[in-house]
N, C-alpha and C positions, 0 to 999 in steps of 0.2 A: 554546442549551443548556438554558435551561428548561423546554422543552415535552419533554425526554427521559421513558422511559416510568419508572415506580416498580421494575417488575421487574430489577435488573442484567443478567439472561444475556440481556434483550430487546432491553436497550442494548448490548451487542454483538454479537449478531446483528444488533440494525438496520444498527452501521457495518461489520462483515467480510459480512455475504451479497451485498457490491456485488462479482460479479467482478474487477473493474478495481483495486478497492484493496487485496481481498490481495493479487493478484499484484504491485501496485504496495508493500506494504509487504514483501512475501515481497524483492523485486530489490536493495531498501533496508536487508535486513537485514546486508548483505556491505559496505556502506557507500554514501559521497556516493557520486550519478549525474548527470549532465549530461540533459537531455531528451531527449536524441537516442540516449545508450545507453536510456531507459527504454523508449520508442518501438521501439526494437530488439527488443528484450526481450520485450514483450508485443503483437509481432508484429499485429496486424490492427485492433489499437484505432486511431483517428483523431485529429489532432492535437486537433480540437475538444473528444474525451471526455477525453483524456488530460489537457489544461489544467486542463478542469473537476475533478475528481478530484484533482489537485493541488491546483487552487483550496478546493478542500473540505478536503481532510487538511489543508492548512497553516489554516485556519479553527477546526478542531477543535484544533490545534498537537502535531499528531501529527509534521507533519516541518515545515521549515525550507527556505524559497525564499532562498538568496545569489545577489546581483546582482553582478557584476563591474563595472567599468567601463572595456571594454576594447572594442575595435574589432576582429571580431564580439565583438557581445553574448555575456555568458557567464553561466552561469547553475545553480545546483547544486542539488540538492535533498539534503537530510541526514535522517535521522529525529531525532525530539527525544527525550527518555527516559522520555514518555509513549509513544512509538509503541515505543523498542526494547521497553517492558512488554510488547508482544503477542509479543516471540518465542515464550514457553513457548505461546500457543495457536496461533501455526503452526507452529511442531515438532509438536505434538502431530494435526496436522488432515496435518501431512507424514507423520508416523508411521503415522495410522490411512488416509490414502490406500494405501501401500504394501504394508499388511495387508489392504485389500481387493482389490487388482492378484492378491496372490497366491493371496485364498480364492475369488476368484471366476471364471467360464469367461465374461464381459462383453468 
């Protein structure tokens, strides 16, 4: 976390322009998920990006890996209340998608 840039809006853009982790923190915003509904969810990603991506957020402690310890493995991912801080910038990126679905013939 020390080599992040001096500029704020740069430090988030570096961590939301990852495909993978908005829609992983947009699915998280509704609450815990199991791996397998997240993998649902965002459809075409691969088990391996998907770990990683986790492995990352929970690094940052954007969300929370719970371990069960049951027979199958169980497994949850939660946001922390550093990660629900990003709802107002995906409402807002949800907002401004929506406004351009309708201004534009794309």
């Amino acid at each position: 976390m020390k080599n992040l840039p001096a500029c704020p809006v740069e430090v988030t853009v570096m961590f939301i322009s990852d495909r993978w982790k908005i829609l992983i923190l947009r699915d998280l915003m509704d609450g815990t998920k199991r791996f397998s509904e997240l993998k649902k969810s965002l459809g075409t990603i691969s088990q391996k990006v998907l770990t990683s991506n986790l492995r990352t957020m929970e690094s940052y402690e954007i969300l929370t890996r719970t371990v069960y310890p049951v027979v199958p493995p169980k497994v949850e991912y939660s946001l922390t209340p550093l990660g629900y801080s990003l709802k107002p910038v995906i409402d807002s990126m949800a907002a401004w998608g929506e406004h351009f679905k309708e201004k534009t013939s794309i």
